[in-house]
Backbone as a ProteinNet text record, in pm:
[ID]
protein_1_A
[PRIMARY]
XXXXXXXXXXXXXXXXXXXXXXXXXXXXXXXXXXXXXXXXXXXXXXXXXXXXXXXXXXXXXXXXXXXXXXXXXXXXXXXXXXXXXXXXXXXXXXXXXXXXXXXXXXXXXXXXXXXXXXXXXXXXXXXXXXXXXXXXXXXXXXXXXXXXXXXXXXXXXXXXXXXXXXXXXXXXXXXXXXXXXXXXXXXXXXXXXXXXXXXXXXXXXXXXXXXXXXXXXXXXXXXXXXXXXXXXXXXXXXXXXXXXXXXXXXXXXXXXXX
[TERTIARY]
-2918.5	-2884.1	-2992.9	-2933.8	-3025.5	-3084.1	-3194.1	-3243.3	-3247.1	-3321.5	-3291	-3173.8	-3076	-3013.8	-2991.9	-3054.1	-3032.7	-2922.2	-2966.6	-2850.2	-2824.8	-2841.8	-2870.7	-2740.7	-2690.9	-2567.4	-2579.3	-2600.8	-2664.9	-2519.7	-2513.3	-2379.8	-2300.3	-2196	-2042	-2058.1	-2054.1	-2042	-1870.4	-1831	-1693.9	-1634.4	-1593.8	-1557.5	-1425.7	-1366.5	-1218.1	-1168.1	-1202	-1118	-1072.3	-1138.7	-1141.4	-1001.1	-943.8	-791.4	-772.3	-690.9	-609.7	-525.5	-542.1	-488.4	-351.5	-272.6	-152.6	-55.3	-146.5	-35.5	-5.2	-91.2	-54.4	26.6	-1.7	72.9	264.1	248.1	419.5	499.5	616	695.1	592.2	585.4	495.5	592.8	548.6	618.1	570.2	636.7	678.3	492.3	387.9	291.5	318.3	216.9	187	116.4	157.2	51.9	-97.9	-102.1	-242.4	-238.5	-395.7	-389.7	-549	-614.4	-738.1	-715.4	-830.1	-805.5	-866.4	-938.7	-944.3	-832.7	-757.3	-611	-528.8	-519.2	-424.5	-485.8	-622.2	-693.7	-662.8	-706.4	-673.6	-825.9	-895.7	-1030	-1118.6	-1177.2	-1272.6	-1410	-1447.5	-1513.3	-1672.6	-1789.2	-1908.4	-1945.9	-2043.9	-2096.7	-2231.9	-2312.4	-2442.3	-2474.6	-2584.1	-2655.3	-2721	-2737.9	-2757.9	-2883.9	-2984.9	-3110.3	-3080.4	-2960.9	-2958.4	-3012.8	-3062.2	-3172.4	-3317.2	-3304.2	-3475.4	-3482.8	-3368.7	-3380.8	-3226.4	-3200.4	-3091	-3016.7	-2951.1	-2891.6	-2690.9	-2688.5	-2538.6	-2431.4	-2424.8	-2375.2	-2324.6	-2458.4	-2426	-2360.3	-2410	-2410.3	-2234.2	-2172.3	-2062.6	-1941.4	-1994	-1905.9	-1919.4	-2041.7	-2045.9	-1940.4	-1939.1	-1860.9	-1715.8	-1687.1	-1520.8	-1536	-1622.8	-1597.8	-1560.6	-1631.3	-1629.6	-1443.9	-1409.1	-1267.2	-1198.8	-1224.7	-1119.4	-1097.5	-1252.8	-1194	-1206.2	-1187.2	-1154.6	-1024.5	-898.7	-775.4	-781.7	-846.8	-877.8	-980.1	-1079.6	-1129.8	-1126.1	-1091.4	-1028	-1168.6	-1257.7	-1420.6	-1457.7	-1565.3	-1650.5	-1707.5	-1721.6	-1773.8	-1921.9	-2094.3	-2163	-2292.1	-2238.9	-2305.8	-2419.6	-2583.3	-2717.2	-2746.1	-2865.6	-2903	-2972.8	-3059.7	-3109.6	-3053.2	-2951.1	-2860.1	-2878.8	-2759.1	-2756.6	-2854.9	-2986.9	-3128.9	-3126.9	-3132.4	-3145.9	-3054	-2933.8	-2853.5	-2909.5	-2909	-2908.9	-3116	-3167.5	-3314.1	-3293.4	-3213.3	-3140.1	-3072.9	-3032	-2938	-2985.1	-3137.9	-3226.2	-3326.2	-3339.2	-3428.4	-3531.6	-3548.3	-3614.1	-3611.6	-3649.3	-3669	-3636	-3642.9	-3597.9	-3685.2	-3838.4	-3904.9	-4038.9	-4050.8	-4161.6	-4123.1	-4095.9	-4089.8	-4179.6	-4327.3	-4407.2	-4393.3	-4298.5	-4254.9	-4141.5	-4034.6	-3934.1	-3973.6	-4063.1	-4111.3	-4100.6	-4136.4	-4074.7	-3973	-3883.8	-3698.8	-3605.1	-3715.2	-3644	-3541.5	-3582.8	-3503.3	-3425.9	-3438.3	-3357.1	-3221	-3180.2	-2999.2	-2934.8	-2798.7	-2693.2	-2592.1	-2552.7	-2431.7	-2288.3	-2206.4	-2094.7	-2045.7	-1987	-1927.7	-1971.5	-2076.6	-2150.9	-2157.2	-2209.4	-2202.9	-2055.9	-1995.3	-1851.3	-1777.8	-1850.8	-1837.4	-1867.8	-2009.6	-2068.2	-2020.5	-1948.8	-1905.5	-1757.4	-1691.6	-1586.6	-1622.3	-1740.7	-1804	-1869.2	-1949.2	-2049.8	-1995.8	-2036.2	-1974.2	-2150.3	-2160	-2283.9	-2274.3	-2422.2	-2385.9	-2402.9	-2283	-2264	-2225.7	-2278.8	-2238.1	-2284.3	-2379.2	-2430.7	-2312.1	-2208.9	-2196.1	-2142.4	-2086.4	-2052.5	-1910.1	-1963.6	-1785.3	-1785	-1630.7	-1619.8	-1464.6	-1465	-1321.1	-1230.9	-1128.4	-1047.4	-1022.5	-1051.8	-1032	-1055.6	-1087.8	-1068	-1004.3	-964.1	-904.2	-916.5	-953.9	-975.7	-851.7	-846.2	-770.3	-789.5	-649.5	-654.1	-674.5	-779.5	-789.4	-735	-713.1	-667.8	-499.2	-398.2	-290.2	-289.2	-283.6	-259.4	-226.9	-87.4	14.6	-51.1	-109.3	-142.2	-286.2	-322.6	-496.7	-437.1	-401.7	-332.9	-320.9	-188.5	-131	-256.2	-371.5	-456.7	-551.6	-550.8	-618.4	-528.9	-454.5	-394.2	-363.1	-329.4	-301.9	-443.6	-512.1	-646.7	-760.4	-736.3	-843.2	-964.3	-907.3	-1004.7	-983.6	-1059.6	-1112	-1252.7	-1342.5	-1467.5	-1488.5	-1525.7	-1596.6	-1721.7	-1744.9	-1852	-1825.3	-1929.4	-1879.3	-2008.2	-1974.9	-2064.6	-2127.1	-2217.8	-2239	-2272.5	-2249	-2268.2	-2382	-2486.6	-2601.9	-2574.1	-2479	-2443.8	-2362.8	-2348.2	-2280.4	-2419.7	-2533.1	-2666.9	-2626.6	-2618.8	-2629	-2526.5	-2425.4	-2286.6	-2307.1	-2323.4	-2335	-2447	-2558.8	-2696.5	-2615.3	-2508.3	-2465	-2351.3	-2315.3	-2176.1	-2056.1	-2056.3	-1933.9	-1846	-1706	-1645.6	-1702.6	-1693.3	-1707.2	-1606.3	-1612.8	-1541.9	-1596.7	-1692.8	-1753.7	-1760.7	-1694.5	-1655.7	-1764.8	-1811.3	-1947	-2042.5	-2077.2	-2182.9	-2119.7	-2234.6	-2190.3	-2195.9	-2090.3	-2095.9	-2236.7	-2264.5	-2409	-2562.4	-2494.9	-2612.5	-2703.1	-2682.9	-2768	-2778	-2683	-2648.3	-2551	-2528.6	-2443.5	-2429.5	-2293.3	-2352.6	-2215.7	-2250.7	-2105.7	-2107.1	-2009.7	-1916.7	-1769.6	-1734.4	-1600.5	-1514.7	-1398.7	-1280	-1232.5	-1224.3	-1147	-1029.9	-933.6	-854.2	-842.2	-727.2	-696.9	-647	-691.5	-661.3	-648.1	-587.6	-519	-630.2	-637.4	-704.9	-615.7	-526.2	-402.8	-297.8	-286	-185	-230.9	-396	-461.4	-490	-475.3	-489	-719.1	-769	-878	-892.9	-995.2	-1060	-1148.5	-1119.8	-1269.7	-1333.8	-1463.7	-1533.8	-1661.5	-1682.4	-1817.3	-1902.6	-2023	-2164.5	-2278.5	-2411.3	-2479.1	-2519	-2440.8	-2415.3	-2293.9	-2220.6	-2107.2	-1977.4	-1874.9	-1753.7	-1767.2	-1780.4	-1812.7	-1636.9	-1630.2	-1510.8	-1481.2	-1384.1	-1381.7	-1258.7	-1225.2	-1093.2	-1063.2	-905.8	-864.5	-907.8	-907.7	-975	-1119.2	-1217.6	-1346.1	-1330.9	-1291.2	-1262.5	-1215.6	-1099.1	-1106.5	-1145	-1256.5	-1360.5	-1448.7	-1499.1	-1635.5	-1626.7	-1517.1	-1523	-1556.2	-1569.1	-1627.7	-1612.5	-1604.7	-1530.9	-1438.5	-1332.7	-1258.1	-1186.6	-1197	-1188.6	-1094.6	-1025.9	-920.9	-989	-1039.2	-1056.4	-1014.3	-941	-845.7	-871.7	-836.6	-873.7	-749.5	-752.5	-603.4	-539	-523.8	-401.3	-284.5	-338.3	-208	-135.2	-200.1	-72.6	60.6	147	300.3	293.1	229.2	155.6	93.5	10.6	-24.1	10.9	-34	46.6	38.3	-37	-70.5	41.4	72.9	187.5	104.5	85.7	19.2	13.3	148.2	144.3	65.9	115.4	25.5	-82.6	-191.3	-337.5	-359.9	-317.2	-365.8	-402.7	-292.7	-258.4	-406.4	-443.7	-535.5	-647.1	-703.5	-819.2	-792.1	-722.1	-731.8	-810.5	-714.3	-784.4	-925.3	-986.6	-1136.1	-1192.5	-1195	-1291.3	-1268.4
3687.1	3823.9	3919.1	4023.5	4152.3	4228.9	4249	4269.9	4449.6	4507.6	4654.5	4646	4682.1	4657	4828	4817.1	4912.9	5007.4	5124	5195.8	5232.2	5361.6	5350.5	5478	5520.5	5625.9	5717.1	5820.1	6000.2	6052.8	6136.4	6252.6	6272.6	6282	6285.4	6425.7	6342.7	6457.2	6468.5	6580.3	6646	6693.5	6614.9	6623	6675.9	6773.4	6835.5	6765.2	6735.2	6662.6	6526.4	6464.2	6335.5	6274.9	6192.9	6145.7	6103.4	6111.9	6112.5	5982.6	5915.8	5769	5786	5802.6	5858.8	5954	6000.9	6101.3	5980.3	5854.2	5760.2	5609.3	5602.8	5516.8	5485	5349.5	5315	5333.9	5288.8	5292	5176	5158.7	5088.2	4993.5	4864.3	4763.3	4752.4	4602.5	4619.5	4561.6	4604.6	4583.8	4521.3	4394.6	4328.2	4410.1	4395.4	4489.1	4389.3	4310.2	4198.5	4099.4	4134.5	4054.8	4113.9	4005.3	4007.7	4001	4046.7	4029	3899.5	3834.4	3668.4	3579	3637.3	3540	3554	3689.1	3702.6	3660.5	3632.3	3591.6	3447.5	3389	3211.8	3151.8	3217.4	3166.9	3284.1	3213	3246.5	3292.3	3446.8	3448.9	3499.1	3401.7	3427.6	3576.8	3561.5	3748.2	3819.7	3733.5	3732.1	3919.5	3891.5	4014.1	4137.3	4067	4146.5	4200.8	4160.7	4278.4	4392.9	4417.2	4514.6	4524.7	4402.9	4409.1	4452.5	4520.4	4504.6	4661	4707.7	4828.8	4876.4	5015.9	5069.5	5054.8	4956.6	4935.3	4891.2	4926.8	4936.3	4942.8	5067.7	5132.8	5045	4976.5	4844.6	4724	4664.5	4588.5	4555.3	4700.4	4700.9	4695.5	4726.4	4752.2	4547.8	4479.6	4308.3	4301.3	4300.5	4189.1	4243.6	4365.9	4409.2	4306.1	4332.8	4247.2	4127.7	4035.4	3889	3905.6	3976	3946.4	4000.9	4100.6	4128.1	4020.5	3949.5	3871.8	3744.6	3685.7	3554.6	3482.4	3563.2	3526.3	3482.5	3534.3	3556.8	3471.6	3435.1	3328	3194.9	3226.3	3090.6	3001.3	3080	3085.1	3174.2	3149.5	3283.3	3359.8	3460.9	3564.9	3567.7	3524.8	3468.6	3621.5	3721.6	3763.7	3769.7	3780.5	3740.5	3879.7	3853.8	3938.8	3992.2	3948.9	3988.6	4107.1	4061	4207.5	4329.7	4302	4380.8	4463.4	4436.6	4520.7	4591.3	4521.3	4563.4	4725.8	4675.5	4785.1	4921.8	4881.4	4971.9	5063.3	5006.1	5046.8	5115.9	5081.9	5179.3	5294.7	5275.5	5377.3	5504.1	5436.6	5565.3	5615.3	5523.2	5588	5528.5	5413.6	5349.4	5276.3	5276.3	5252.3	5131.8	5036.4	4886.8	4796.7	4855.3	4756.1	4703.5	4742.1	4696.2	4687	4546.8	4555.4	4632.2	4614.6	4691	4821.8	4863.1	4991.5	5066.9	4951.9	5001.6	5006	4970.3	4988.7	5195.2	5226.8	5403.4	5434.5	5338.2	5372	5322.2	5197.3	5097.9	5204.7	5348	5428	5542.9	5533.3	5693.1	5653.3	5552.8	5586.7	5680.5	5623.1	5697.9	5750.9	5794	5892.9	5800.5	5789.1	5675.2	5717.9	5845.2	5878.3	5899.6	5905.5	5881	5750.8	5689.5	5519.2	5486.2	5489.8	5443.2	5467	5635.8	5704.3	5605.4	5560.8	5466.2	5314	5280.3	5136.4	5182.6	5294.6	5312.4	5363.1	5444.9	5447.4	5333.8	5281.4	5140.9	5066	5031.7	4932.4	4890.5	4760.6	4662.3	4569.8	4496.9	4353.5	4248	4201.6	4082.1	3967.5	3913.1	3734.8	3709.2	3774.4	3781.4	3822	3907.9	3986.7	4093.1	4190.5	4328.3	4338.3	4431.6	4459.4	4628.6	4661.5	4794.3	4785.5	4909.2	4920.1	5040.1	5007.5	5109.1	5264.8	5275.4	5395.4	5393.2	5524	5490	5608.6	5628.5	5733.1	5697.5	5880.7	5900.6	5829.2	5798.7	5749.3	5819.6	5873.7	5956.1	5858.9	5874.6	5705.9	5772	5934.2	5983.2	5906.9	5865.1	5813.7	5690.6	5608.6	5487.8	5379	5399.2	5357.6	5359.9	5448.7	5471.5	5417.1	5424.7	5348.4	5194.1	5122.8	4970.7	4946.9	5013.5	4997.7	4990.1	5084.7	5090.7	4960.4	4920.6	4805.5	4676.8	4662.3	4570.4	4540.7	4661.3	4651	4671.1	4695.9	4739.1	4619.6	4505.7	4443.4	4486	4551.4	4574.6	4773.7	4835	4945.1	5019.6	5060	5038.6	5203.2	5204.1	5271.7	5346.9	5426.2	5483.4	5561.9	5570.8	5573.9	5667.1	5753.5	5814.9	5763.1	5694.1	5567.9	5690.3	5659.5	5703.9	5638.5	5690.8	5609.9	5446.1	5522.6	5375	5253.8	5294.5	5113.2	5065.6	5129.5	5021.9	4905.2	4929.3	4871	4754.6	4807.1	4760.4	4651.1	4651.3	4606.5	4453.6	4513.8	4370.7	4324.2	4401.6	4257.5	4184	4225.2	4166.5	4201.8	4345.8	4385.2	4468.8	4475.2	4573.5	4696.6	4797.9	4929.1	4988.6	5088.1	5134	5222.5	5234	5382.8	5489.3	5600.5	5742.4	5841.4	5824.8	5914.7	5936.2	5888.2	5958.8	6073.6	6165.3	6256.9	6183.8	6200	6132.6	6159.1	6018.2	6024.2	6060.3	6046.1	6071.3	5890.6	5779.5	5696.2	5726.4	5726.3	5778.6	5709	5755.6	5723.7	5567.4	5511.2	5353.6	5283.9	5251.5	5202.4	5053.5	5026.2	4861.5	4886.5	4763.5	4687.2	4664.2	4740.3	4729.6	4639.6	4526.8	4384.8	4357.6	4424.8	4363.4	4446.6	4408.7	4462.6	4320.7	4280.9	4164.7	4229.6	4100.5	4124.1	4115.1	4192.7	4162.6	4168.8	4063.8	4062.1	4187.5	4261.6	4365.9	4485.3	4495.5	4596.3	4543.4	4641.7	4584.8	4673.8	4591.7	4626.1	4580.1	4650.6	4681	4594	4511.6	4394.7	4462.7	4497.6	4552.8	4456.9	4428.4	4340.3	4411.8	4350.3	4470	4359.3	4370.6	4303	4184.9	4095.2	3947.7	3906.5	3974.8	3952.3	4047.4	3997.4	4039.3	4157.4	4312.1	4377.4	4418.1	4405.7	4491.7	4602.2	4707.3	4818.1	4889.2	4987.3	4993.9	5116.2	5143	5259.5	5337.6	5384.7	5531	5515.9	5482.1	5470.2	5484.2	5391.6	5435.4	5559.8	5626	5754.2	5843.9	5800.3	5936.1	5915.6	5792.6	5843.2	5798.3	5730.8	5743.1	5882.5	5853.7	6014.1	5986.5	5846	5816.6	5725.5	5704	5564.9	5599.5	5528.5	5483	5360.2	5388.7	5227.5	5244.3	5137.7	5073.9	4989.3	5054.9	5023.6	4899.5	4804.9	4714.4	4648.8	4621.5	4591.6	4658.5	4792.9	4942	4861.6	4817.7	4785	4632.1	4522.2	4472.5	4488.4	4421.2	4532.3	4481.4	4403.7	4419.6	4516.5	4554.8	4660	4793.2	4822.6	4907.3	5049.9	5072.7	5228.3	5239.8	5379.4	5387.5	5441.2	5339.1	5344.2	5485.8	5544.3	5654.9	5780.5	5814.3	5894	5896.7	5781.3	5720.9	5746.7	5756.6	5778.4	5885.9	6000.1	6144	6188.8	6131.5	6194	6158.9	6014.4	6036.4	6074.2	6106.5	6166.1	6354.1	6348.5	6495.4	6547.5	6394.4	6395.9	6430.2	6379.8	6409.6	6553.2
2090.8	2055	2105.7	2182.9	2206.5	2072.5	2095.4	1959.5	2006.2	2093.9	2120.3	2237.9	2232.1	2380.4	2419.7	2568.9	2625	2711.5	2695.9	2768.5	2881.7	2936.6	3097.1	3168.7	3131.2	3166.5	3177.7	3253.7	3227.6	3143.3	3127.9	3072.4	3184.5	3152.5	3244	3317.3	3451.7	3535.4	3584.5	3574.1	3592.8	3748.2	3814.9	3960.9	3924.8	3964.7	3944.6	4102.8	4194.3	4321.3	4240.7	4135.6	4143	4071.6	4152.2	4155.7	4018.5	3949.6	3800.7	3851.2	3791.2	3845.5	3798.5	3711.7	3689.2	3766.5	3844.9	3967.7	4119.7	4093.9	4230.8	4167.7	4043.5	3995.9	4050.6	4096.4	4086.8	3917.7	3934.7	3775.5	3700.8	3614.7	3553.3	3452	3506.6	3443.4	3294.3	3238.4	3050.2	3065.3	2975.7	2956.8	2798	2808.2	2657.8	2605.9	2436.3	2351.3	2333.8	2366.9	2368.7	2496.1	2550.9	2668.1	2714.4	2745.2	2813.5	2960.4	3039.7	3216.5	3210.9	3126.5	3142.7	3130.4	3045.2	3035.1	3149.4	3218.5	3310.7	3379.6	3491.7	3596.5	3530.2	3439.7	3435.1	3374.1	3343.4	3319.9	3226.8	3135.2	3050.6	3136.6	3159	3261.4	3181.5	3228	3122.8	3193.5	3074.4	3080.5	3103.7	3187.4	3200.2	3156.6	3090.4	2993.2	3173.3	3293.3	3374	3350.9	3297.5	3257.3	3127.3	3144.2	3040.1	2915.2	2869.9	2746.8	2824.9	2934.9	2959.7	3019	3113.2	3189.7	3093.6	3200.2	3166.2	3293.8	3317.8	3454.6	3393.5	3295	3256.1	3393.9	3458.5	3545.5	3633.3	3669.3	3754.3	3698.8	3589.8	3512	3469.9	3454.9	3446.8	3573.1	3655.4	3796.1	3801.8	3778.4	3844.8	3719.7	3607.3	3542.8	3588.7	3647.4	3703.5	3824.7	3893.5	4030.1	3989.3	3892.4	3910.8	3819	3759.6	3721.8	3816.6	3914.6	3999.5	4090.4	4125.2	4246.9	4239.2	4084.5	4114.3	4111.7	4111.2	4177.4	4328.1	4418.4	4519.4	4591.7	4479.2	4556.2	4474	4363.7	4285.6	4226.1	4235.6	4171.1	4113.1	4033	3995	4115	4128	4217.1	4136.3	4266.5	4175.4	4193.1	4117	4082	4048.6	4075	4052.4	3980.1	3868.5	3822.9	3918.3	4003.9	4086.9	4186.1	4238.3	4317.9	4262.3	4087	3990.5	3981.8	3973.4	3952.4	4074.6	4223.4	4309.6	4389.2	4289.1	4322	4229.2	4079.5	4002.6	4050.4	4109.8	4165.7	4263.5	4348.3	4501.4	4464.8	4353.5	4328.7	4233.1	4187.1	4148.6	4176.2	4360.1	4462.2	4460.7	4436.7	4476.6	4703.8	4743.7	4895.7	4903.5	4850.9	4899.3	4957	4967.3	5016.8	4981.3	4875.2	4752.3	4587.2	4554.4	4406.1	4327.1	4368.8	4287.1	4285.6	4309.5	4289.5	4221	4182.9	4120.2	3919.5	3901.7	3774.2	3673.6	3812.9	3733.2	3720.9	3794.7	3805.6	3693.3	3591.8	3494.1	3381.7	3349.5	3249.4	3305.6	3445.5	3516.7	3454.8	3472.1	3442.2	3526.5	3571.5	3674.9	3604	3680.1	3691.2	3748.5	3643.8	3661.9	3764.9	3779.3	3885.5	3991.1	4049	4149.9	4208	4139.5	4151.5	4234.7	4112.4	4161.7	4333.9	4345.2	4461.4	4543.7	4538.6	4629.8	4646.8	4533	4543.7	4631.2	4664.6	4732.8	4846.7	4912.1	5008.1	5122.2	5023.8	5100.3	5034.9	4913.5	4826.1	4845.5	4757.1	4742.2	4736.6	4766.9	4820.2	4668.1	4601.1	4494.2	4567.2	4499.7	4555.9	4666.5	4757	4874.3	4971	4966.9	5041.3	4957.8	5106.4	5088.1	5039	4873.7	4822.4	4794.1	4829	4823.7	4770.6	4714.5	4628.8	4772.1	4721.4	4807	4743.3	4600.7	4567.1	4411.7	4357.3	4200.4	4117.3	4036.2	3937.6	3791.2	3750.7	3609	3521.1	3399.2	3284.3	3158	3144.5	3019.3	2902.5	2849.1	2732.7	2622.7	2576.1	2478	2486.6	2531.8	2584	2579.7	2443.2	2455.7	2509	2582	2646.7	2799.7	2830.9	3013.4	2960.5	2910.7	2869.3	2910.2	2793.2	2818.8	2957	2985.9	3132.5	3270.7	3226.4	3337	3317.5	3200	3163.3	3212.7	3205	3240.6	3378.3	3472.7	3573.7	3681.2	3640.2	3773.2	3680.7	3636.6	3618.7	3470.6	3431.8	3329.4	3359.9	3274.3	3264.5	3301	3387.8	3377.6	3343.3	3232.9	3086.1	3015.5	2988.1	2952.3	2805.3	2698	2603.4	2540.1	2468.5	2393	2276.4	2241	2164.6	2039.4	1914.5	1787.5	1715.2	1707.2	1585.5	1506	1458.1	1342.3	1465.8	1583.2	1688.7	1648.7	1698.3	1684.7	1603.8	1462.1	1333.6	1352.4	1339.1	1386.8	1492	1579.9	1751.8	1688.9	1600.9	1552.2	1452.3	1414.2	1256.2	1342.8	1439.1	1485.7	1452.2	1429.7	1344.9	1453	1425.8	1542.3	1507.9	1638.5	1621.2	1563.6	1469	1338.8	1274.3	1270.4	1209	1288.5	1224.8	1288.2	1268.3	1148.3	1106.2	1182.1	1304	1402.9	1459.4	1554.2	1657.6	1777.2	1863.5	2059.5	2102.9	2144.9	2193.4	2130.7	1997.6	1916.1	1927.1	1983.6	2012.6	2190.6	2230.9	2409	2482.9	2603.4	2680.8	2717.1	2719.5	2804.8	2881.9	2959.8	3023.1	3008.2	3005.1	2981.8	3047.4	3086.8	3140.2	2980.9	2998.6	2920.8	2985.8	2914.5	2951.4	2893.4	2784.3	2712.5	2563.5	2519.8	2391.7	2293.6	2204.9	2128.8	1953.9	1880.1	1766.5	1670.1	1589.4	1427.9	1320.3	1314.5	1200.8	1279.2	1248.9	1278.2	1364.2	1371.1	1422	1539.8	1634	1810.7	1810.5	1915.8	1902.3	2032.7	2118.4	2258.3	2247.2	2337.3	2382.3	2548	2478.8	2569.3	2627.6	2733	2787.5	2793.3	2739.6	2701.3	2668.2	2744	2690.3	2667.4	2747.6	2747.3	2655.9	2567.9	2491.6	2518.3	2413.8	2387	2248.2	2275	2182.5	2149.1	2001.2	2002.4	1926.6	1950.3	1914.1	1854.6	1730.2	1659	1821.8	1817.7	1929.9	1855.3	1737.4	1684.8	1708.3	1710.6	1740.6	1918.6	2000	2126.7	2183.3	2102.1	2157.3	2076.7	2040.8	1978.3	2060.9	2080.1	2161	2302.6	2398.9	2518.1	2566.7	2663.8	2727.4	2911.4	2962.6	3109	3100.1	3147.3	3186.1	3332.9	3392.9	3562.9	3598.2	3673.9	3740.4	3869.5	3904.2	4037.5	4126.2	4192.1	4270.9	4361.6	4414.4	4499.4	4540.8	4683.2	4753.7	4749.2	4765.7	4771.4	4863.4	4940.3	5046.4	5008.4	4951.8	4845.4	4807	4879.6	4771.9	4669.5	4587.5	4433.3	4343.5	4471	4393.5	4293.5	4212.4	4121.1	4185.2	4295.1	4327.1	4423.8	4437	4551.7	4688.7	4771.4	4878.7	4919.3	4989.7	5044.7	4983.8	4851.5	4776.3	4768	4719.6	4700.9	4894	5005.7	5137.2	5173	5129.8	5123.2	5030.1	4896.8	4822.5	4891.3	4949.7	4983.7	5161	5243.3	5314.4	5301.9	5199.8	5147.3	5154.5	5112.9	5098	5205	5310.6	5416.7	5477.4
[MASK]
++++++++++++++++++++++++++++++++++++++++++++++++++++++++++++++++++++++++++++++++++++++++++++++++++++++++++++++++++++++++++++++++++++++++++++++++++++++++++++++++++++++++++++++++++++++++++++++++++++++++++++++++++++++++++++++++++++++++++++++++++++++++++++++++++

């Protein structure tokens, strides 16, 4: 057990270009009300802690555990993620130069900017598993919207997440208890991103299994949409006729971009 576990997320920066994943979506098939992206991929996928008990490298931390569930249909293995990369990315990405460890030691608390990041994992992408991965595109998720929350969870591999953490998760998070207390203000402990993996049963109550930290944190939907504050689908394989995005549209938007 993480005894302080760290955070690492700056405050939501607000891109008005940035694609609403709901305007490229196909018709959207019958979605289960319970279902992990481990059950649908075929494998119980572990959750290495990534450093995140030591720096604030969340950002990153969260984009590897999406990768290793997006792409082990695909390679029919774990995708072998090293903590090592993980650091390496999340140090590059707060300017550190790349060519002296003894130097990334001032960078251990900068914390990123989700949407930036993400920018870059659809730009360059970074190197996991010893090579180069890049997404084809990504879009915002209305998480206030139950129904299109699920659906984006289910269909793009997970959710990748940022959450305005409330004082009392601390407490919560060291006894092992779901998140459920409403009584904080957003970000009154701070910002932190995790991989939405799934929605599972507590008797009759459906609850958000979120990866954080080396574990399975889970969370009531009223606590989730109080204090989310990002949710993102990351797109991968657009051109799939699997895929859930409607190619032509998702081409048209990031054509736009350049």
């Amino acid at each position: 057990m993480i005894n302080i576990p760290k955070l690492g997320t700056s405050r939501p920066l607000i891109d008005c270009r940035t694609l609403k994943i709901a305007d490229v979506l196909k018709e959207l098939p019958a979605i289960p009300d319970y279902f992990t992206v481990d059950e649908i991929v075929g494998h119980d996928i572990p959750n290495p802690v990534y450093a995140n008990d030591v720096i604030g490298d969340c950002v990153i931390a969260g984009q590897a555990h999406w990768m290793r569930r997006a792409n082990y249909p695909d390679l029919g293995e774990l995708l072998a993620v090293t903590e090592a990369e993980v650091k390496r990315e999340y140090y590059l990405q707060c300017g550190w130069s790349g060519f002296c460890w003894d130097d990334v030691t001032k960078y251990a608390e900068s914390g990123l900017v989700m949407l930036t990041s993400i920018k870059k994992l659809r730009n360059t992408g970074w190197t996991a598993g010893k090579a180069l991965h890049k997404i084809d595109a990504f879009g915002s998720v209305n998480w206030q919207d139950y129904t299109h929350l699920k659906a984006c969870i289910y269909l793009f591999n997970g959710a990748y997440t940022a959450v305005g953490l409330p004082a009392p998760a601390s407490a919560e998070f060291q006894a092992g208890k779901t998140w459920s207390d409403l009584t904080g203000a957003v970000a009154d402990w701070g910002y932190h991103c995790m991989d939405l993996n799934g929605i599972v049963r507590d008797g009759n109550t459906p609850l958000l299994e979120f990866i954080t930290w080396g574990k399975k944190q889970y969370a009531t939907v009223a606590w989730a949409q109080r204090y989310m504050t990002e949710v993102y689908a990351l797109v991968d394989h657009k051109d799939n006729p699997a895929s859930p995005v409607d190619t032509t549209k998702l081409q048209t938007y990031l054509a736009s971009l350049n």
